[in-house]
VEXFIMAR-455239 format. One record per residue (C-alpha): x, y, z. Coordinates in pm, whole numbers, plus 50000, padded with zeros to 5 digits. Layout:
BEGIN
      X      Y      Z
      X      Y      Z
...
***
This chain:
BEGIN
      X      Y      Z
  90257  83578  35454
  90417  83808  35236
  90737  83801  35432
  90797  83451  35269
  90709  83573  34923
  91010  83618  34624
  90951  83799  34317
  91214  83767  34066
  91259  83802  33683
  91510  83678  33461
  91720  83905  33217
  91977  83850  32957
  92056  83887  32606
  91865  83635  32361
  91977  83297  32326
  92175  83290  32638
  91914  82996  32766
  91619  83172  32997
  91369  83009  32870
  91568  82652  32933
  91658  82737  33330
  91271  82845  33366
  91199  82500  33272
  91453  82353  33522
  91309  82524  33821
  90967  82469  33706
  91045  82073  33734
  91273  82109  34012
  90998  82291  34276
  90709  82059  34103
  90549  82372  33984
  90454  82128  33646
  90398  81729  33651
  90705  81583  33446
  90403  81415  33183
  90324  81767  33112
  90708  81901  33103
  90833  82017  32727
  91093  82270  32646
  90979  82639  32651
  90692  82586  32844
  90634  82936  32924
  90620  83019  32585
  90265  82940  32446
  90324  83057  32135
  90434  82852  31819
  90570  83136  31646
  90811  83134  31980
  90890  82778  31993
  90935  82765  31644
  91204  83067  31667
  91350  82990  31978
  91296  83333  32135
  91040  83486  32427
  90817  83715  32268
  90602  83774  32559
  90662  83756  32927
  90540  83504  33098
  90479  83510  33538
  90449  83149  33699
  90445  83108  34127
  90669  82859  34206
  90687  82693  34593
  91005  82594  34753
  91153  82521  35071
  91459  82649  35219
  91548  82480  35548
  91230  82358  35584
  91097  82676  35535
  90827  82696  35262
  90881  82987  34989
  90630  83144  34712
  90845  83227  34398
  90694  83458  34127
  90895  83445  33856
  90828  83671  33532
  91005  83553  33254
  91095  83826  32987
  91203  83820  32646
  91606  83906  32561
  91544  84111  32223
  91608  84452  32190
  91256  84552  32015
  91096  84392  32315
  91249  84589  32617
  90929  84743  32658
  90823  84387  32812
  91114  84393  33058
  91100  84749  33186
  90706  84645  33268
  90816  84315  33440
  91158  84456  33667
  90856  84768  33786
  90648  84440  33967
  90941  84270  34122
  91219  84326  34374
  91504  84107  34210
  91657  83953  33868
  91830  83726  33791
  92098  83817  33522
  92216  83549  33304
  92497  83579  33064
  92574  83246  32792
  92970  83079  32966
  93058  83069  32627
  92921  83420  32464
  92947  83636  32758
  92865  83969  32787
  92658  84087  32518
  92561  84445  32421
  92139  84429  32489
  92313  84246  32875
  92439  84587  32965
  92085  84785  32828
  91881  84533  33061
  92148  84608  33364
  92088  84936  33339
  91711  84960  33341
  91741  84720  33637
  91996  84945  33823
  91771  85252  33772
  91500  85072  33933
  91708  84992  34217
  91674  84593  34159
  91821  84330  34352
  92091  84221  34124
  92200  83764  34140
  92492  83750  33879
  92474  83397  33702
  92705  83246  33430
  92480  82987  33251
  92548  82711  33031
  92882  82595  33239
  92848  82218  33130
  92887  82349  32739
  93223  82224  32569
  93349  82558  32505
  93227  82726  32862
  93444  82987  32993
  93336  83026  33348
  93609  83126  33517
  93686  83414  33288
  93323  83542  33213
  93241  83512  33645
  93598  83764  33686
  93418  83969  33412
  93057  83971  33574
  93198  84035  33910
  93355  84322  33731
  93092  84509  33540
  92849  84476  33894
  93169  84569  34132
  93104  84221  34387
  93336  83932  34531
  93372  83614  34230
  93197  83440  34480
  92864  83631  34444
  92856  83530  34127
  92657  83170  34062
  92694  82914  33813
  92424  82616  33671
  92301  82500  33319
  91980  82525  33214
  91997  82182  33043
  92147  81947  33296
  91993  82113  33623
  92349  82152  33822
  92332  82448  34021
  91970  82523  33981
  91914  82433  34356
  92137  82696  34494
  92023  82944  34263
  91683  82940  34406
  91856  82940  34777
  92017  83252  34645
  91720  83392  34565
  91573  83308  34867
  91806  83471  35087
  91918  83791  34840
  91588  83904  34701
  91403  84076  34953
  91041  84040  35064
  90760  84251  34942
  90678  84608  35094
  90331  84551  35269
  90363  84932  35427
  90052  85023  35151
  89734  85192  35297
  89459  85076  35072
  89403  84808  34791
  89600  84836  34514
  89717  84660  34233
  89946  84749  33890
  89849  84587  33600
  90216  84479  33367
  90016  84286  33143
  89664  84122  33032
  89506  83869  32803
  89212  83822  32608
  88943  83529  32620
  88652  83516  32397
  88419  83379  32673
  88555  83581  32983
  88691  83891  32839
  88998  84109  32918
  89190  83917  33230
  89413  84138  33357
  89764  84020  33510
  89890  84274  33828
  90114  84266  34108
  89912  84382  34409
  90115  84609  34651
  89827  84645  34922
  89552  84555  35035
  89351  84203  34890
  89125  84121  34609
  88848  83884  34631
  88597  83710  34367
  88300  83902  34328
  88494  84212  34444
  88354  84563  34301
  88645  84671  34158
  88774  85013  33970
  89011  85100  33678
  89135  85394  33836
  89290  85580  33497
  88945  85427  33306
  88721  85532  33584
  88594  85182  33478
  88407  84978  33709
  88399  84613  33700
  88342  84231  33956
  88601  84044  33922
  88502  83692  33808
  88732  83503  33908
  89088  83596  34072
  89370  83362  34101
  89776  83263  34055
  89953  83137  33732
  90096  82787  33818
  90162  82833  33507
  89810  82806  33348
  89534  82970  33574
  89514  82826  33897
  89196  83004  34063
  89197  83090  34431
  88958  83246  34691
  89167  83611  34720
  89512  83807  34646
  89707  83928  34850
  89944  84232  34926
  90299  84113  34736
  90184  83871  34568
  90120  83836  34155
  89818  83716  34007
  89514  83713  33752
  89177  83923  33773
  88875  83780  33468
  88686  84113  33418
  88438  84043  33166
  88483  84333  32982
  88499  84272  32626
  88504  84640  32519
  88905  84715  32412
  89047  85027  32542
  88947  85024  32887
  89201  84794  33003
  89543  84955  33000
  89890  84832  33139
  90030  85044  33411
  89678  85148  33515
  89616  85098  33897
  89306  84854  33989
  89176  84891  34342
  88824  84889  34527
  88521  85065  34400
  88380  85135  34749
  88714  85229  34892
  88914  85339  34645
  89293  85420  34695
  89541  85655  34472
  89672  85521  34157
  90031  85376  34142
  90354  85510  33957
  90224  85326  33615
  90465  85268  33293
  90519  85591  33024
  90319  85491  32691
  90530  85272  32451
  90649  85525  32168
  90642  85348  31798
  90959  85332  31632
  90847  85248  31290
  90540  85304  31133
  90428  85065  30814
  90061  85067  30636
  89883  84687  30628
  89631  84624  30427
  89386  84333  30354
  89439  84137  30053
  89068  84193  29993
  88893  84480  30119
  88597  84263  30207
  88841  84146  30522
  88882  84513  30660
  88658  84480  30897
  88783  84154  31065
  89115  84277  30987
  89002  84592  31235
  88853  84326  31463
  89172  84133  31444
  89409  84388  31527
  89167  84508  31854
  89191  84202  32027
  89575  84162  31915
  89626  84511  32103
  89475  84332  32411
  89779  84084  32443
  90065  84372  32290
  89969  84682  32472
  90269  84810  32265
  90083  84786  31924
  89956  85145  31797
  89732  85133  31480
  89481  85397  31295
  89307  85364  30986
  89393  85547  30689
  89310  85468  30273
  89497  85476  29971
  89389  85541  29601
  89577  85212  29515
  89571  84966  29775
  89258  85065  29935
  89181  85116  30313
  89381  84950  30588
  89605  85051  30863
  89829  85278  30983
  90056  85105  31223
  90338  85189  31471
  90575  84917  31595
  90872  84924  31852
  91134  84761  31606
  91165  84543  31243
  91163  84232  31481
  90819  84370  31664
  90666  84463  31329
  90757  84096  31193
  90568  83909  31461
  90283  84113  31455
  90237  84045  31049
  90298  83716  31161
  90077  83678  31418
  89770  83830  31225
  89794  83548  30946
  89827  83273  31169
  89598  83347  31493
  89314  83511  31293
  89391  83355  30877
  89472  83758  30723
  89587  83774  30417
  89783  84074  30444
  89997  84322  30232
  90239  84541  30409
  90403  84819  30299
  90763  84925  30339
  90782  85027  30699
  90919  85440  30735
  90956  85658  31044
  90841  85993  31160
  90973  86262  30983
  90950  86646  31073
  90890  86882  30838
  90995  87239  30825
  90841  87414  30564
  90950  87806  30395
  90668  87995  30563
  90748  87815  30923
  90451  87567  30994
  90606  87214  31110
  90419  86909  31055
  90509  86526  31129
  90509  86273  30834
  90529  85940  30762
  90395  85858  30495
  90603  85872  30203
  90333  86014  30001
  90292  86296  30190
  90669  86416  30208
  90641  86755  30052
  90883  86813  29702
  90772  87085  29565
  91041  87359  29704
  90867  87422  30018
  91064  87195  30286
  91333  87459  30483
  91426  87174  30666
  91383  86802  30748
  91456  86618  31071
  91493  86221  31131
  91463  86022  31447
  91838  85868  31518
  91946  85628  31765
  92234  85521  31962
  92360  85231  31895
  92623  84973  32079
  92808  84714  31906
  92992  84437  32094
  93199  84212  31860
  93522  84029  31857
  93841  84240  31736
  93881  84044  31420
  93583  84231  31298
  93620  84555  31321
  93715  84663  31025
  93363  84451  30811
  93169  84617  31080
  93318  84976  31041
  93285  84954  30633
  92888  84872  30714
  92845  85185  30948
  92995  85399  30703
  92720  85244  30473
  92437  85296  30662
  92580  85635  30724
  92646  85609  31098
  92906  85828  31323
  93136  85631  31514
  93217  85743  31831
  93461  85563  32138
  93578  85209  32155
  93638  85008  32409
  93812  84703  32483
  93644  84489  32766
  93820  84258  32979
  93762  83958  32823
  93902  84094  32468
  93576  84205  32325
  93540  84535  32131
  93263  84782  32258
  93228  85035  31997
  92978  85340  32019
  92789  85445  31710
  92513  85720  31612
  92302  85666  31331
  91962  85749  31153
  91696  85500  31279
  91597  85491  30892
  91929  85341  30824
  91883  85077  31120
  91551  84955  30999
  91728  84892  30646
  91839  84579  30713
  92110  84676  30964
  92104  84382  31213
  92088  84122  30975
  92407  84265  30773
  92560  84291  31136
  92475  83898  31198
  92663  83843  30822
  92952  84073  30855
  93053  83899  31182
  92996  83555  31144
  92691  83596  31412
  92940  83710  31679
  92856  84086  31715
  92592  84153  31904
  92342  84520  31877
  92191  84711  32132
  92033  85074  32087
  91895  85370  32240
  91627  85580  32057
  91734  85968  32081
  91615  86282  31949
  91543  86434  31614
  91866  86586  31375
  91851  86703  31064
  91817  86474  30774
  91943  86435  30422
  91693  86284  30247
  91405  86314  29978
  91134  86211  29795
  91157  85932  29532
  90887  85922  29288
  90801  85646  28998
  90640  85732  28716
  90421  85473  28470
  90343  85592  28109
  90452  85938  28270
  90209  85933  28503
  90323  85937  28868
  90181  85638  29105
  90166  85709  29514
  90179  85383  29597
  90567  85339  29473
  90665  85643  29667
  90937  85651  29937
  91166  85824  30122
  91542  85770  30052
  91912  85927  30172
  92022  86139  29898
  92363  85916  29889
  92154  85617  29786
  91874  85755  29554
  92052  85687  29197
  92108  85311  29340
  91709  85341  29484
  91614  85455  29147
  91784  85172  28929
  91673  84922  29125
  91269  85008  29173
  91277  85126  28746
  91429  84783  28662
  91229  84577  28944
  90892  84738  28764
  91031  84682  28421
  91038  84288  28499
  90667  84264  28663
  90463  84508  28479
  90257  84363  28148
  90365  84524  27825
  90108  84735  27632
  89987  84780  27286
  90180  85111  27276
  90570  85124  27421
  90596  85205  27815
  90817  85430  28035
  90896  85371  28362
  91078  85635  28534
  91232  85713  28857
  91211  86122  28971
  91326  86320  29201
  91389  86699  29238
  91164  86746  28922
  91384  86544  28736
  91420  86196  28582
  91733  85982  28745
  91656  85590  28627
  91449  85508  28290
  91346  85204  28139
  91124  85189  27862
  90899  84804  27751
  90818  84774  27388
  90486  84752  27307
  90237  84430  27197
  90271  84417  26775
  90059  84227  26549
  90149  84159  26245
  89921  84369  26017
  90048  84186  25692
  89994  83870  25750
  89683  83812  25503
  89859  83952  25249
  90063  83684  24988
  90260  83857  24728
  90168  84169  24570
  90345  84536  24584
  90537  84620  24865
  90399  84922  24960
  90098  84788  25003
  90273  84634  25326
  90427  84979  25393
  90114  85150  25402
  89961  84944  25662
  90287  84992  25874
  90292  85304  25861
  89943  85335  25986
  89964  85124  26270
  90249  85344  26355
  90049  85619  26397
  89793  85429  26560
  90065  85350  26832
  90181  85720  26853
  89788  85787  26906
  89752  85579  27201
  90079  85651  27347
  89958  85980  27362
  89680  85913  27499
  89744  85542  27659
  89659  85476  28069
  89813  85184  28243
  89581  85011  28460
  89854  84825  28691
  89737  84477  28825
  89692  84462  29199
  89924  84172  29209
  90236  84406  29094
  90171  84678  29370
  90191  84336  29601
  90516  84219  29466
  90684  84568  29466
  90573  84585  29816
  90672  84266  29961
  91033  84270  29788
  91059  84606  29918
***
């Protein structure tokens, strides 16, 4: 009955211990056998046990009983990063209720109040919980008043328990019991909304959905209704938390469909699945994920490109978020052109690719989107370094920049406020919260928060400040084109785009980093550093010398002169005429120490 059916998710900033009080209720309603109970266990990934963090989310159905009452609990576990909110917006559209947890000894933390929001705009039941109460250095008392606070309730709304000890896990699941509300069954027709899906070799694309009318059986003809896709479902079932298979689905409840289909880009999350023979209107679905950042990867051989293409389809089966094309480069070869939500989400990805499916990979320096206004009007979108135009055509160029929220302690204010100025950010309010943090309001190109921002935000404040932001629109951008030149000869591949405030510092840096890894030559070589047309950064590498007088004991000097001299014209010769052919292995350290 669907009247007796919860579905809940759990939200917070990372690290404040999700992951730890989904194991707790797992072994507390007996959803898992304690033989088979290990920490994280919703998260099947190494790369996130080995990090500590949810990269995917992850539903389970839970049973429990409330006054003797028996319960079914979906719960959707969702990562706390900012670069995956695209994961959480999906999972709070198939549920009626969160849970938000915020650390007793962190407390509110700026990506907290992004999740809240997204929540409140869905209209979400809301269950305030302060977690990690039995830690030495809990505040409880003083981060419920502030909870209580931010959502405008009684202090008595808000719960307590700890992941790690269990204590107050038992009412929380009472509480959601009692505040979430029951699905809405008032659907005419079959339908179900696909937030996620997976990819088996054997079975194909299974699709996970949370089915708002209607029921789904195995051996159902069923229809993709944006694909226009038919397909029999398999096998259809709940997540317990592997796959648990069952006879049929019902309206509010959230579940697994096996397809078959093994073709990619049929499958698509947000898309409505309902009956072939009686087919019902497609549901609200999810707007397309918009890439942030865009960076080129390319195998280390091109003999891989194809299972690197392979590789990257079935990747896109389990991140409906990853965007790729195919593009080639004079230097490095062909590859792909690929668009990520954040440096975090671009990380994974790489790392995901060389562990799941052995790539060797090189990557380039990841860019964004930059528009282009050129002198006779036409506007075009690059982003590809290579491409930017600097030949006194651009009128005008315009950069993606974001809004970003900083919540720190008072004490560092002034680190943090040197390193906006440096990555050329506008501050805007501050505000002090309640329990004595500092919320302070910043705009700033997204090419300056991709360079490294959140990692000099971690160092400046000890690991205390914590970074939430908002992509906005496009404003005009002060930046250009920096080229490198080998033997005076200009090479794509070291291209990229830089803020005119940093491109002597840019310059230095990529003329001296080449200077160090390229092999010297029989004839002396430049390496330059251009801009505008003209040369900012030079180094120059003396050339190979053999010693032409070395058979020769004795005798008149100018013998030895002569044969100087000529081999110094022999060196003029070739520097005249001399082409560097740059080892592959250089364009991969330049690249990866970019």
């Amino acid at each position: 009955m669907a009247s007796h059916i919860r579905n809940f998710s759990i939200i917070a900033h990372i690290d404040h211990g999700k992951s730890t009080l989904a194991d707790r209720m797992l072994e507390l309603t007996g959803t898992i056998e304690p033989r088979r109970m290990q920490e994280q266990v919703l998260d099947k990934m190494d790369l996130e046990r080995e990090r500590g963090i949810t990269i995917k989310m992850a539903p389970v159905r839970m049973e429990w009983k409330k006054g003797g009452v028996p319960y079914v609990l979906n719960l959707i576990d969702t990562p706390g990063h900012v670069d995956f909110s695209y994961e959480v917006s999906r999972a709070l559209t198939a549920v009626e209720g969160v849970i938000l947890l915020v650390d007793a000894t962190q407390g509110v933390e700026a990506q907290t109040l992004s999740v809240l929001a997204v929540a409140k705009k869905l209209n979400r039941v809301i269950i305030p919980v302060v977690s990690k109460i039995d830690a030495p250095h809990a505040r409880r008392a003083e981060i419920t008043t502030e909870l209580a606070t931010l959502l405008h309730v009684e202090e008595s709304q808000v719960l307590g328990c700890s992941g790690r000890t269990g204590e107050g896990v038992a009412a929380l699941l009472d509480a959601v019991v009692d505040r979430v509300p029951p699905p809405d069954t008032q659907v005419s027709g079959a339908q179900g909304l696909i937030f996620d899906f997976g990819y088996s070799d054997h079975r194909g694309i299974i699709v996970y959905l949370r089915i708002f009318g209607g029921q789904f059986k195995k051996g159902d003809y069923l229809r993709f209704v944006a694909a226009q896709a038919d397909f029999i479902a398999l096998e259809v079932g709940v997540l317990k938390p592997g796959e648990t298979p069952r006879e049929s689905l019902g309206s509010g409840e959230i579940g697994y469909i096996v397809t078959g289909i093994k073709k990619p880009g049929i499958a698509s999350v947000g898309d409505t699945i309902t009956q072939s023979r009686r087919p019902a209107e497609a549901l609200h679905g999810y707007l397309a994920p918009t890439p942030v950042i865009w960076a080129s990867v390319y195998p280390a051989s091109q003999d891989d490109l194809t299972m690197l293409r392979q590789s990257l389809d079935k990747l896109k089966l389990s991140d409906s978020s990853l965007s790729y094309e195919e593009e080639s480069s004079g230097v490095m070869g062909r590859g792909f052109r690929c668009g990520f939500l954040g440096m975090l989400h671009l990380e994974i990805i790489v790392e995901r690719l060389r562990r799941e499916f052995n790539m060797e990979l090189v990557v380039t320096q990841p860019t964004t989107v930059y528009e282009i206004t050129r002198t006779d009007g036409t506007v075009e979108e690059i982003y590809s370094p290579a491409k930017f135009p600097d030949d006194g055509t651009v009128k005008g160029v315009r950069e993606k920049w974001a809004s970003v929220t900083i919540l720190t302690p008072p004490a560092y204010i002034g680190g943090i406020s040197q390193l906006l100025y440096d990555h050329e950010a506008e501050v805007g309010n501050t505000e002090t919260l309640p329990d004595g943090k500092v919320e302070l309001h910043a705009l700033m190109p997204l090419r300056e928060l991709m360079r490294g921002f959140f990692d000099r935000l971690k160092s400046t404040s000890s690991g205390f400040a914590s970074l939430s932001y908002e992509i906005l629109g496009l404003r005009e951008a002060h930046v250009v084109r920096l080229d490198v030149l080998v033997a005076e000869e200009a090479v794509p591949a070291f291209s990229r785009i830089v803020s005119e405030r940093r491109i002597n510092l840019e310059a230095e840096a990529m003329v001296e980093r080449l200077e160090k890894l390229l092999p010297r030559q029989m004839f002396e070589l430049k390496i330059q550093a251009k801009t505008g047309g003209r040369i900012i950064a030079s180094r120059r590498k003396s050339a190979l010398k053999k010693d032409v007088t070395q058979h020769m004991y004795g005798g008149d000097i100018t013998r030895k002169m002569k044969l100087r001299e000529k081999q110094k014209k022999g060196k003029k010769k070739m520097l005249a005429r001399g082409k560097v052919d740059i080892p592959h292995d250089v364009f991969l350290k330049v690249v990866r120490d970019s």
